[in-house]
C-alpha positions as YAML, in Angstrom:
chain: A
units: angstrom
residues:
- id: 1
  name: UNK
  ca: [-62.75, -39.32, -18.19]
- id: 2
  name: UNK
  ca: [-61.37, -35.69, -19.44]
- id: 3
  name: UNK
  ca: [-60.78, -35.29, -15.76]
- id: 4
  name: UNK
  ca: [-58.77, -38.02, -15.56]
- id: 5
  name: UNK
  ca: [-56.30, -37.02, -17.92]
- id: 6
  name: UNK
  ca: [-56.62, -33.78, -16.71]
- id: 7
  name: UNK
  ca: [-55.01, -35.23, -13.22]
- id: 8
  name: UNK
  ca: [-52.71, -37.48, -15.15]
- id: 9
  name: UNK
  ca: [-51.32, -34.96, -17.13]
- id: 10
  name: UNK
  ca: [-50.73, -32.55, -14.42]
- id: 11
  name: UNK
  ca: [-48.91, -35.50, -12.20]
- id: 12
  name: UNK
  ca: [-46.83, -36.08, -15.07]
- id: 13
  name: UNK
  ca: [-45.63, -33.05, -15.97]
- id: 14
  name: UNK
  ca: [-45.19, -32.03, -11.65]
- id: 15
  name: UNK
  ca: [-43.06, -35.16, -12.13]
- id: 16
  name: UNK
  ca: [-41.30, -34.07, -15.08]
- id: 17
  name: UNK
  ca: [-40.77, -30.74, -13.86]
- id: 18
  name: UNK
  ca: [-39.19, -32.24, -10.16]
- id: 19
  name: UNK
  ca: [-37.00, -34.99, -12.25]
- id: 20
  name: UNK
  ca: [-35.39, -31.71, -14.38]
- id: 21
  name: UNK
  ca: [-34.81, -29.79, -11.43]
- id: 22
  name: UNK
  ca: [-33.27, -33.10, -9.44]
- id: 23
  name: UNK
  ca: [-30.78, -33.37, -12.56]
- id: 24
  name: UNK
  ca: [-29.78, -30.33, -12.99]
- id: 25
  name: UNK
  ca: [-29.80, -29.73, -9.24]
- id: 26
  name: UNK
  ca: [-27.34, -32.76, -8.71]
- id: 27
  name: UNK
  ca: [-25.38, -31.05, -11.96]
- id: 28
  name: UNK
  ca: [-23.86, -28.72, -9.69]
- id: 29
  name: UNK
  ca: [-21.48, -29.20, -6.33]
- id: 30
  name: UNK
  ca: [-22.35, -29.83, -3.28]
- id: 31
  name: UNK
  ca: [-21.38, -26.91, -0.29]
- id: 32
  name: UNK
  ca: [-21.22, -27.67, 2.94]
- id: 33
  name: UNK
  ca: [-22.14, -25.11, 5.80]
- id: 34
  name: UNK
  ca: [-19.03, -23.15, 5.45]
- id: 35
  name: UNK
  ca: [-19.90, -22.59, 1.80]
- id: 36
  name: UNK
  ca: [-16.66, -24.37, 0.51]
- id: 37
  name: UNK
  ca: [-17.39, -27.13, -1.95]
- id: 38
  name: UNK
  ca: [-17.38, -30.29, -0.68]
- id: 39
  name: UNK
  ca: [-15.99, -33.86, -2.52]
- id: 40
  name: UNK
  ca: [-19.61, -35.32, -2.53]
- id: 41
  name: UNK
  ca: [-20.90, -33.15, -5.15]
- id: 42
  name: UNK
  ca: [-20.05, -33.89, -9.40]
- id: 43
  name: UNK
  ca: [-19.75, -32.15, -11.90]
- id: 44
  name: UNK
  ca: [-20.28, -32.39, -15.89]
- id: 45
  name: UNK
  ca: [-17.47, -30.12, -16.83]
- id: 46
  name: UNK
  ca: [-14.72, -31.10, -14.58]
- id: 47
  name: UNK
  ca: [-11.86, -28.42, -14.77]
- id: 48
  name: UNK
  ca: [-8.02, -29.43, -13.57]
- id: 49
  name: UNK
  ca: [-7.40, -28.23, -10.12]
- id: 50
  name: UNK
  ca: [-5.15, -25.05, -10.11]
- id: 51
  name: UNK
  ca: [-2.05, -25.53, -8.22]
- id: 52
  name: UNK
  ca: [-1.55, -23.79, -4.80]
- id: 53
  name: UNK
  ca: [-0.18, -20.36, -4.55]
- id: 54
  name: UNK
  ca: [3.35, -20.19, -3.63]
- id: 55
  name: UNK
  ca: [3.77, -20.09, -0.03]
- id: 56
  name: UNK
  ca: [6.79, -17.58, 1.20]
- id: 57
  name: UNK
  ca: [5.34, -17.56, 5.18]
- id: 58
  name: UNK
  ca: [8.26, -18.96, 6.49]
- id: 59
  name: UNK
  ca: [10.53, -16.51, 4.41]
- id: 60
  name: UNK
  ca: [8.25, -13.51, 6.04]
- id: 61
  name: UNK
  ca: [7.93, -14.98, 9.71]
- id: 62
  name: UNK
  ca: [9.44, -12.80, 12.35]
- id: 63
  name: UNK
  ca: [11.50, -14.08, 14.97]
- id: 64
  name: UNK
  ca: [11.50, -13.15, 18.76]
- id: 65
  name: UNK
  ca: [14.98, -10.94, 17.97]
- id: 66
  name: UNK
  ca: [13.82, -8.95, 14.54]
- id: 67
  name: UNK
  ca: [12.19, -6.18, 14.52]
- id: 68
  name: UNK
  ca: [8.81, -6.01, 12.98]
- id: 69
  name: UNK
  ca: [6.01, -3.00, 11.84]
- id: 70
  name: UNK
  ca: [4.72, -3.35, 15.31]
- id: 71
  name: UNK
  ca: [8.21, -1.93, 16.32]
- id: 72
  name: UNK
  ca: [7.49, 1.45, 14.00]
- id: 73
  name: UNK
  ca: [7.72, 4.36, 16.11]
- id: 74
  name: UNK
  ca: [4.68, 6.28, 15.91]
- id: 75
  name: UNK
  ca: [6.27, 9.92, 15.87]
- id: 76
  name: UNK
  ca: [5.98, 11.85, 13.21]
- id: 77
  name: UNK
  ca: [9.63, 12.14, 12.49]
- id: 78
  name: UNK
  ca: [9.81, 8.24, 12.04]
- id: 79
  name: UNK
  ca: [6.65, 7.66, 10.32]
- id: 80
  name: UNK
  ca: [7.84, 10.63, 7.54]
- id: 81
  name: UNK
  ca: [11.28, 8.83, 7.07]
- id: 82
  name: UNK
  ca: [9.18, 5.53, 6.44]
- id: 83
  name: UNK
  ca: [6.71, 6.92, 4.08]
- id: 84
  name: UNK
  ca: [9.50, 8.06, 1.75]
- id: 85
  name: UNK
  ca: [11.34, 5.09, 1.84]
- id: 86
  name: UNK
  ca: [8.41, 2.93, 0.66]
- id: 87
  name: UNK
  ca: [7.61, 5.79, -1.64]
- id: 88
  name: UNK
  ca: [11.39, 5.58, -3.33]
- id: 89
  name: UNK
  ca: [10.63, 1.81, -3.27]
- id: 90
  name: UNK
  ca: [7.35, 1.77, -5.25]
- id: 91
  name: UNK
  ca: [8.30, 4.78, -7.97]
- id: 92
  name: UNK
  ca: [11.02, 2.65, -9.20]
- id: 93
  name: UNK
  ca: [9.32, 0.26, -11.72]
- id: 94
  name: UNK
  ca: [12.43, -1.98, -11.91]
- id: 95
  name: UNK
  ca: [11.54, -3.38, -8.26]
- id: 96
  name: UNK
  ca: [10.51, -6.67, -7.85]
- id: 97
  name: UNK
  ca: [7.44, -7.23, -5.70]
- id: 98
  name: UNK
  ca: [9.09, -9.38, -3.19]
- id: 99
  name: UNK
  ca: [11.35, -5.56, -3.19]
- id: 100
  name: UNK
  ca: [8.22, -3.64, -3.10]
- id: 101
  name: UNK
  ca: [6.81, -5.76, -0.43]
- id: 102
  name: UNK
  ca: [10.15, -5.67, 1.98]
- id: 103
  name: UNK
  ca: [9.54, -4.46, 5.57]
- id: 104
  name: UNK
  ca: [10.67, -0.80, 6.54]
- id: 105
  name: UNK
  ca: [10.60, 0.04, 10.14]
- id: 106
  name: UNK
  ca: [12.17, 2.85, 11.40]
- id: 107
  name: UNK
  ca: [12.59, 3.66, 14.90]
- id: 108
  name: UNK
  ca: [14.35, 7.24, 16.75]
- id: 109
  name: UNK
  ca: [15.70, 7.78, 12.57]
- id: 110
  name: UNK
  ca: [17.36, 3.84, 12.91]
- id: 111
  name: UNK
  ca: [16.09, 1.45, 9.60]
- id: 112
  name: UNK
  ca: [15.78, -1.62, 9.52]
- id: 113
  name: UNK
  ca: [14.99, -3.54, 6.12]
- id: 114
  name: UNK
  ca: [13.23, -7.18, 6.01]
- id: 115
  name: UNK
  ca: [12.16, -9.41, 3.67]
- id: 116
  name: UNK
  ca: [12.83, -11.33, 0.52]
- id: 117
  name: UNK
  ca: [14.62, -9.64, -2.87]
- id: 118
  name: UNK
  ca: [15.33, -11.34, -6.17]
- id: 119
  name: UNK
  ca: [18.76, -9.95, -6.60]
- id: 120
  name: UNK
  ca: [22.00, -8.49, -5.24]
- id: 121
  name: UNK
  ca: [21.30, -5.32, -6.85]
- id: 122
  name: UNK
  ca: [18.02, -5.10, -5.64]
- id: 123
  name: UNK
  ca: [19.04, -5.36, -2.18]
- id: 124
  name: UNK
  ca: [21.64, -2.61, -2.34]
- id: 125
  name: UNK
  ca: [19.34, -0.61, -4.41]
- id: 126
  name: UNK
  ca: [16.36, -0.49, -1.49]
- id: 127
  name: UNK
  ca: [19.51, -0.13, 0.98]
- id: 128
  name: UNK
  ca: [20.53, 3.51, -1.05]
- id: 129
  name: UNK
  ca: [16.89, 4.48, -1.27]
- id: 130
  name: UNK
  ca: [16.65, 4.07, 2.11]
- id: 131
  name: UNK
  ca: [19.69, 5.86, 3.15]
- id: 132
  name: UNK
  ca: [18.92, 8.80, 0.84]
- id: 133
  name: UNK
  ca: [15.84, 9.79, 2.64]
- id: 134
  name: UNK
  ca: [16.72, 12.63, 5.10]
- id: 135
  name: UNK
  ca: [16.33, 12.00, 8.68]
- id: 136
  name: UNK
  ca: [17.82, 8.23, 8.34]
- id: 137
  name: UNK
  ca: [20.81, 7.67, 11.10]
- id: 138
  name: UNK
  ca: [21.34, 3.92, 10.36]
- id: 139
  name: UNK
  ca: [20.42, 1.56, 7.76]
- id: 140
  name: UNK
  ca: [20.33, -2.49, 9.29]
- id: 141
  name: UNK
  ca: [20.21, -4.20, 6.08]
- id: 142
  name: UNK
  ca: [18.18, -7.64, 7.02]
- id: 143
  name: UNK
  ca: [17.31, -8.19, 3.11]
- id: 144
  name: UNK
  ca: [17.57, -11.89, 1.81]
- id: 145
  name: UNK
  ca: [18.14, -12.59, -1.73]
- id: 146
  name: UNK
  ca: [16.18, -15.01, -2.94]
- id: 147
  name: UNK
  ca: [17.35, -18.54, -3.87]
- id: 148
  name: UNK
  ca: [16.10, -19.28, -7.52]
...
């Protein structure tokens, strides 16, 4: 007889122990194979959804005509002039990101500046950075000001 509740007492506590890991096992969310979570899966403490990251890939996309960093001349001269303009860009803590972020490509000492800015002033401030830097021929002033 003590056997017997020896057996019954270990099959009910196996079965507690696999009902506590099945809860707290369906507890979390489901992945799929990709390792992104899946709708299937629940959860206890539900959290609001965070909205999407603004998406400026259409204000970035280059066109057949533009130029592009694939256009950068890879001579020392050109490279140098670059350099310095994104370094003028970045030491001035009043920049924007979207100004920090702009495109500089420089080809035979000839600039060309892409991208989105927040202001007026920002655009003609990256434009006189640019044209400071020795070397620079030409400054092609592509800059957009954002629309707010």
């Amino acid at each position: 007889m003590k056997f017997a509740k020896n057996i019954n007492g270990a099959v009910l506590t196996s079965l507690a122990a696999a009902f506590c890991l099945t809860v707290v096992g369906c507890d979390k969310n489901d992945t799929s194979k990709n390792g992104t979570p899946s709708s299937t899966g629940t959860s206890s403490s539900s959290k609001p959804a965070t909205p999407p990251m603004p998406d400026n890939t259409a204000k970035n996309k280059d066109h057949d005509a533009t130029k592009t960093p694939l256009d950068q001349n890879e001579n020392a001269a050109d490279i140098k002039i670059t350099a310095d303009i994104r370094r003028a860009i970045m030491d001035d803590k009043a920049m924007s990101t979207n100004a920090q972020n702009c495109k500089v490509i420089t080809e035979k000492g000839m600039v060309t500046l892409r991208g989105p800015v927040d202001s007026q002033a920002e655009k003609d401030s990256v434009e006189a950075k640019a044209k400071a830097v020795a070397g620079v021929t030409r400054v092609d002033n592509q800059l957009e000001v954002k629309v707010k």
